[in-house]
PAPAFI-213533 format. One line per 10 residues: number of its first residue (from 1); their letters; for each residue x, y, z of N, C-alpha, C, O. Coordinates in steps of 0.05 Angstrom, whole numbers, m for minus. Atoms other than C-alpha are relative to their C-alpha. Layout:
N
NUM> A> X/Y/Z/X/Y/Z/X/Y/Z/X/Y/Z ~ ... .
% end
This chain:
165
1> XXXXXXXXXX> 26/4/m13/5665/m2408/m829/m19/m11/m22/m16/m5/m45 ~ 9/7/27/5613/m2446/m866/m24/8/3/m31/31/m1 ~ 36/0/2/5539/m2455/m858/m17/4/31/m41/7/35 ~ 14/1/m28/5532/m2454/m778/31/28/4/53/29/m5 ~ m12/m19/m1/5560/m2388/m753/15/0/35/5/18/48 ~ 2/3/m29/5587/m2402/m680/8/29/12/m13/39/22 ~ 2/m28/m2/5610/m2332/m664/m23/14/1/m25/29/20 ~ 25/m6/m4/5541/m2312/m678/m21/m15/21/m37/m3/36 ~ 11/18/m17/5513/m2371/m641/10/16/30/m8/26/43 ~ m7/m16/m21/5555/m2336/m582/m17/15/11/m32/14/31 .
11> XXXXXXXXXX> 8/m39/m4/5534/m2265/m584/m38/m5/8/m51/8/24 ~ 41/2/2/5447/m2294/m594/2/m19/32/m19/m18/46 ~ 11/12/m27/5456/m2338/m527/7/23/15/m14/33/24 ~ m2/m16/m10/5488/m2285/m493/m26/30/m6/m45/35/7 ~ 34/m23/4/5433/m2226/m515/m18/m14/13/m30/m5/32 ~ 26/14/m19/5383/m2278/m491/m4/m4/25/m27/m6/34 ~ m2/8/m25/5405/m2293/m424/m18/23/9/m40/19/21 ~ 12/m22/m22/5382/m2231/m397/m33/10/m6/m49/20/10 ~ 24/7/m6/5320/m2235/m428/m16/m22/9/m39/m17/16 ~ 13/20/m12/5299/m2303/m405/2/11/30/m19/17/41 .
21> XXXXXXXXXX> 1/m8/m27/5321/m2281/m336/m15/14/16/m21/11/40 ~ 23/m14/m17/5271/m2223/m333/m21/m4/m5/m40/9/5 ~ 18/18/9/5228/m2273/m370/m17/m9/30/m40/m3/38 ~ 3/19/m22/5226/m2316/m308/m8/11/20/m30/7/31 ~ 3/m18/m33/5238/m2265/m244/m23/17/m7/m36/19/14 ~ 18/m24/m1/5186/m2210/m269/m26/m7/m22/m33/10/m38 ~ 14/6/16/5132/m2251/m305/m19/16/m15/m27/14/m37 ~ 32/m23/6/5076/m2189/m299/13/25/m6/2/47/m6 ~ m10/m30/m1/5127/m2138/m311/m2/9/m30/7/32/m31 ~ m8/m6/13/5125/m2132/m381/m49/m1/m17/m67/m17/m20 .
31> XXXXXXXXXX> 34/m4/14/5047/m2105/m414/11/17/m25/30/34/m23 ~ m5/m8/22/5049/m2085/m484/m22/19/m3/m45/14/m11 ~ 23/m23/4/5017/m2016/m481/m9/12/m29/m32/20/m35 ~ 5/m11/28/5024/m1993/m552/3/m16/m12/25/m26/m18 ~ 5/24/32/4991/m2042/m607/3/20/m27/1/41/m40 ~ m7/m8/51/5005/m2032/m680/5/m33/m3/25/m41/9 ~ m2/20/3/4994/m2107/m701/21/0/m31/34/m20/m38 ~ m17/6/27/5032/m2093/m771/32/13/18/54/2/13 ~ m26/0/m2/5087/m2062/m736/8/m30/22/26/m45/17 ~ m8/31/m8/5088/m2125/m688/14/m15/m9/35/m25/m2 .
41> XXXXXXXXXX> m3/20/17/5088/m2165/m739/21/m12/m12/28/m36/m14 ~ m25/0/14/5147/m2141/m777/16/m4/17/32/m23/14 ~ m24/5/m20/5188/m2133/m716/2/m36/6/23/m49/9 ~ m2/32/m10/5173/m2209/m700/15/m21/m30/21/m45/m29 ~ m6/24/26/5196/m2244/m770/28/26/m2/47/18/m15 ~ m27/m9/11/5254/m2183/m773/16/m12/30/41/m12/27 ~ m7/13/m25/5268/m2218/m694/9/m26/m4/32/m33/0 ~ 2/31/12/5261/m2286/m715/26/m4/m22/44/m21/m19 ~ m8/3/24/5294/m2277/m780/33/7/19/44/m13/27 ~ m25/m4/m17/5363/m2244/m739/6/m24/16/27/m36/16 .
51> XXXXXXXXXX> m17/30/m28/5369/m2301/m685/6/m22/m22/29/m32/m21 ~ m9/14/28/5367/m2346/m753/22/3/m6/41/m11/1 ~ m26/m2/15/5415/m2314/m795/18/17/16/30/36/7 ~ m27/m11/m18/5462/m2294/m736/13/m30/2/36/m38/3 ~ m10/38/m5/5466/m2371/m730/15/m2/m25/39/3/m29 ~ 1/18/24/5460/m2401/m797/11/18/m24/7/42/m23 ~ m5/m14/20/5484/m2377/m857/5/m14/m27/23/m29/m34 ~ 10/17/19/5453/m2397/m916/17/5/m25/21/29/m32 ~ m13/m3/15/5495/m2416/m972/m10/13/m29/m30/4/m40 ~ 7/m17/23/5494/m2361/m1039/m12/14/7/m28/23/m9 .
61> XXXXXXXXXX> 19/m27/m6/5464/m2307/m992/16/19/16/10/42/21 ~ m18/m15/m11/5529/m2293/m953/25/4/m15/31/m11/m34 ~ m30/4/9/5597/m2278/m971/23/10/20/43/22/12 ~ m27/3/m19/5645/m2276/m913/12/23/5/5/43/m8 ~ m11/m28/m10/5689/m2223/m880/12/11/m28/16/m5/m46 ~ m18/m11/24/5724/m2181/m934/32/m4/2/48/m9/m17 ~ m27/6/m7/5789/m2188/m897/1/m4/31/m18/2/45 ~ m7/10/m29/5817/m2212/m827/m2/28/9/m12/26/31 ~ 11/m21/m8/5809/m2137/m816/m32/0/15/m35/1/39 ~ 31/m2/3/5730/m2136/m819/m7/m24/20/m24/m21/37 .
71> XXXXXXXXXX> 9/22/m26/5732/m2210/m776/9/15/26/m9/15/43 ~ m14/m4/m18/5774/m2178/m726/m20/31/12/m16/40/35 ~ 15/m31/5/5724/m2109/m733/m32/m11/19/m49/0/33 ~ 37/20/2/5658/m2166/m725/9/m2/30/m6/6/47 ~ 4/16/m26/5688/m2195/m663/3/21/29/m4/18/52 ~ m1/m20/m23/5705/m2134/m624/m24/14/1/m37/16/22 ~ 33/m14/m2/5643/m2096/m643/m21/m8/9/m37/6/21 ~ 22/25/m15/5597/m2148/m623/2/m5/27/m17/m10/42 ~ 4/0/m28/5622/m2149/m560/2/10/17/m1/2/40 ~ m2/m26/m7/5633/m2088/m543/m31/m1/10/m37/0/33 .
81> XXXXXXXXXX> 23/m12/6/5561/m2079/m560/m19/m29/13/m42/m26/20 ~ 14/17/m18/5538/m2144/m529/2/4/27/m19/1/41 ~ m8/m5/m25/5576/m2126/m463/m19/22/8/m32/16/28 ~ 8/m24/1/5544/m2058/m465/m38/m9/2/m52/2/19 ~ 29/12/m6/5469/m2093/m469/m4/m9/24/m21/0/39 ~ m4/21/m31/5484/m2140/m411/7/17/15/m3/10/37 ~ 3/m20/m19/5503/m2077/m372/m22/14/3/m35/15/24 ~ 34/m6/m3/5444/m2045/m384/m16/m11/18/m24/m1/39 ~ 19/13/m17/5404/m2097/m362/10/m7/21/m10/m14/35 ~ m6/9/m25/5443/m2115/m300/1/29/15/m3/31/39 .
91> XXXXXXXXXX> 1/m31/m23/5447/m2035/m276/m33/15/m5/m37/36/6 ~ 22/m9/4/5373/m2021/m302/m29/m24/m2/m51/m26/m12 ~ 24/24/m3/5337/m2083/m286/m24/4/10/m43/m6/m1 ~ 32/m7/m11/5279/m2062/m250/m13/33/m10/m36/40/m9 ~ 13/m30/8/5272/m1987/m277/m1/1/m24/19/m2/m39 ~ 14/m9/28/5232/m1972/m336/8/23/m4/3/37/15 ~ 2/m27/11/5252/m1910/m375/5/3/m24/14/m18/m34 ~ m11/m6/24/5267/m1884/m436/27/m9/m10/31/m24/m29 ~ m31/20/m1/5344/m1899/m427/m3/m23/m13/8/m27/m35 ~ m3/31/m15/5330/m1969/m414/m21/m11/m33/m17/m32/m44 .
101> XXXXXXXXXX> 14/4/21/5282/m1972/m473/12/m7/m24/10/m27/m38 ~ m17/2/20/5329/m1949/m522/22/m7/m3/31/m13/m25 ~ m31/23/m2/5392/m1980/m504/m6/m28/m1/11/m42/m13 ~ 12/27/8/5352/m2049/m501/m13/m9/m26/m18/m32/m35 ~ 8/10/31/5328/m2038/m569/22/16/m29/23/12/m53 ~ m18/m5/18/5379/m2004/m601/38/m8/m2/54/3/m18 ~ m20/23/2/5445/m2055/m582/0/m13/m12/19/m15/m26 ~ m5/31/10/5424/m2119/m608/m9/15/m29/8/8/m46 ~ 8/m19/29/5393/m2071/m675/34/0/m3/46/m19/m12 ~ m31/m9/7/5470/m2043/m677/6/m35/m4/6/m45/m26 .
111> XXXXXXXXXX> m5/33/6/5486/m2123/m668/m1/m16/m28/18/m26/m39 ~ 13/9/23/5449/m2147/m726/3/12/m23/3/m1/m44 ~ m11/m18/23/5466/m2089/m772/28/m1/m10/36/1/m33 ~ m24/m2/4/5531/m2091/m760/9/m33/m7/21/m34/m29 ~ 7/24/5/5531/m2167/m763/m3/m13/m35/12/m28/m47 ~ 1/3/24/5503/m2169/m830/16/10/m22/16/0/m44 ~ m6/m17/18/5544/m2115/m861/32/m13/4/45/m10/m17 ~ m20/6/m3/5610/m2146/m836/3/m39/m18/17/m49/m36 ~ 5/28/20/5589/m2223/m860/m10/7/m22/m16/m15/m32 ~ 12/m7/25/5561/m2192/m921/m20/m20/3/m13/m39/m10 .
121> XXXXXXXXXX> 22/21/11/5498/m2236/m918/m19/23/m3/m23/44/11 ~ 17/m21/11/5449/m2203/m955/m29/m8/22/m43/10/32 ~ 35/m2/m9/5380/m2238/m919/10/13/32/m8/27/42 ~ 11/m3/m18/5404/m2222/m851/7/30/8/m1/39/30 ~ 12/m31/16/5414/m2146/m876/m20/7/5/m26/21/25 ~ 18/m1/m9/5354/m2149/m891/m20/m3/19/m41/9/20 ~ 21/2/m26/5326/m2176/m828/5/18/20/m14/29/33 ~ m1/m30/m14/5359/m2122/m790/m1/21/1/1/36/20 ~ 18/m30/2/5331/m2066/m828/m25/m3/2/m33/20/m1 ~ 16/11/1/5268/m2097/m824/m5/5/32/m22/22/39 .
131> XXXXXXXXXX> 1/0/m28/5279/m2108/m742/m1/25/10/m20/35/22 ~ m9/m28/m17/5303/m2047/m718/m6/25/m2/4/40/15 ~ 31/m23/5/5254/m1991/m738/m9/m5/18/m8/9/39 ~ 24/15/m14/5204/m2040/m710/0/1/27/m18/11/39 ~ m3/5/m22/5236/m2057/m646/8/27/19/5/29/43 ~ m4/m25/m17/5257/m1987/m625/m19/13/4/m27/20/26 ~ 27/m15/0/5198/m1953/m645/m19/m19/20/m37/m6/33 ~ 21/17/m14/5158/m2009/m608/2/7/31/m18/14/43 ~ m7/m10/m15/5197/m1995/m548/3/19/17/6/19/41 ~ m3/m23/m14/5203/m1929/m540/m34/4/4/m43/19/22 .
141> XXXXXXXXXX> 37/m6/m5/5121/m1929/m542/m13/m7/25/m30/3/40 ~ 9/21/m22/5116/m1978/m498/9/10/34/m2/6/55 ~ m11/m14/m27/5167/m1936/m445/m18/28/0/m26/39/20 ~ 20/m25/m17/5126/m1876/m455/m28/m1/8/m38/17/21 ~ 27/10/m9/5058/m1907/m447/6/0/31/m6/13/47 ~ 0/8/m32/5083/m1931/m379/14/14/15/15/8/39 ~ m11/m15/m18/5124/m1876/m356/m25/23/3/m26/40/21 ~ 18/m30/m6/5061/m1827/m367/m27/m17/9/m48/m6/7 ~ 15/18/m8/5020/m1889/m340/5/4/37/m13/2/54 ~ m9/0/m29/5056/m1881/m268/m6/15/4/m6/34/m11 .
151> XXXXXXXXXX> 0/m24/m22/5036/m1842/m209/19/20/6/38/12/19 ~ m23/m25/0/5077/m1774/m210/m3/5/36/m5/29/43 ~ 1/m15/m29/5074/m1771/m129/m20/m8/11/m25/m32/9 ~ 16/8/m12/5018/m1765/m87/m28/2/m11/m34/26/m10 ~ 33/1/14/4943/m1774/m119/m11/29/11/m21/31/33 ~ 21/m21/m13/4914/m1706/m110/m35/m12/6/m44/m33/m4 ~ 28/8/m14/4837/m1712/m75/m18/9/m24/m16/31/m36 ~ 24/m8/21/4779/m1711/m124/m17/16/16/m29/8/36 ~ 12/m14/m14/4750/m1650/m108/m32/m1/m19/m49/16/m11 ~ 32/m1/m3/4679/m1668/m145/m15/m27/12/m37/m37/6 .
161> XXXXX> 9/25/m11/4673/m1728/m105/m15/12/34/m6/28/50 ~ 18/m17/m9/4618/m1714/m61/13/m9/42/6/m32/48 ~ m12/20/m31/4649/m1736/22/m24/2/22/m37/20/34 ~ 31/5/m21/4597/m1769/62/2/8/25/m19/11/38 ~ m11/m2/m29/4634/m1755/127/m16/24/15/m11/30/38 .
% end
């Protein structure tokens, strides 16, 4: 493998499909309840930086499987763990929860970790310890903002509301 990683190219269109998809069908479905602009931040260049070096692999920063073991270790684990995302999202597509939070942010994290540690590339290592703090923690905030944001049932009656009737 040299400088373009196609195996990785794989695994980053596949992870993406299913977010463009709920990109498209659920435009208003996604509000970012809990800001932290520095953790944003990081999650977005440790995001960025993964879809990169899942691709590309810049020469004198990787060093390749250790053995046909470790390739053979990369390609099942990845897809195991890509398959396992894409179920998620196809049996938890419209329900927000905790679950659904942390299994969408902690697959493609496992992905990218495991990813880096199997290609030995050192930057995209780093971009996946960098990511995946960010992106879980961002997530899980974001599922409990909006699970303690929903109506638990029926609106009890405001009883200092004065009724003109």
């Amino acid at each position: 493998m040299g400088w373009l990683n196609p195996y990785g190219l794989l695994f980053m269109t596949v992870i993406l499909i299913p977010n463009l998809v709920f990109a498209l069908r659920c435009r208003d479905s996604f509000v970012n309840l809990w800001q932290n602009r520095a953790v944003e931040a990081l999650e977005q260049i440790g995001r960025f930086g993964c879809f990169l070096l899942m691709i590309v692999n810049i020469p004198g920063t990787w060093f390749g499987f250790s053995s046909r073991g470790a390739f053979i270790l990369y390609l099942t684990a990845d897809s195991l763990l890509t398959a396992c995302y894409c179920l998620v999202w196809i049996l938890r597509f419209r329900r927000n929860s905790l679950f659904r939070a942390l299994a969408l942010s902690i697959l493609p994290s496992a992905v990218f970790l495991l990813s880096g540690l199997l290609l030995r590339s050192v930057p995209l290592m780093l971009a996946a310890a960098l990511f995946a703090p960010c992106h879980i923690l961002i997530s899980v905030k974001n599922a409990r903002a909006a699970l303690n944001a929903e109506p638990k049932g029926p609106t009890p009656p405001d009883l200092n509301k004065k009724d003109d009737g």
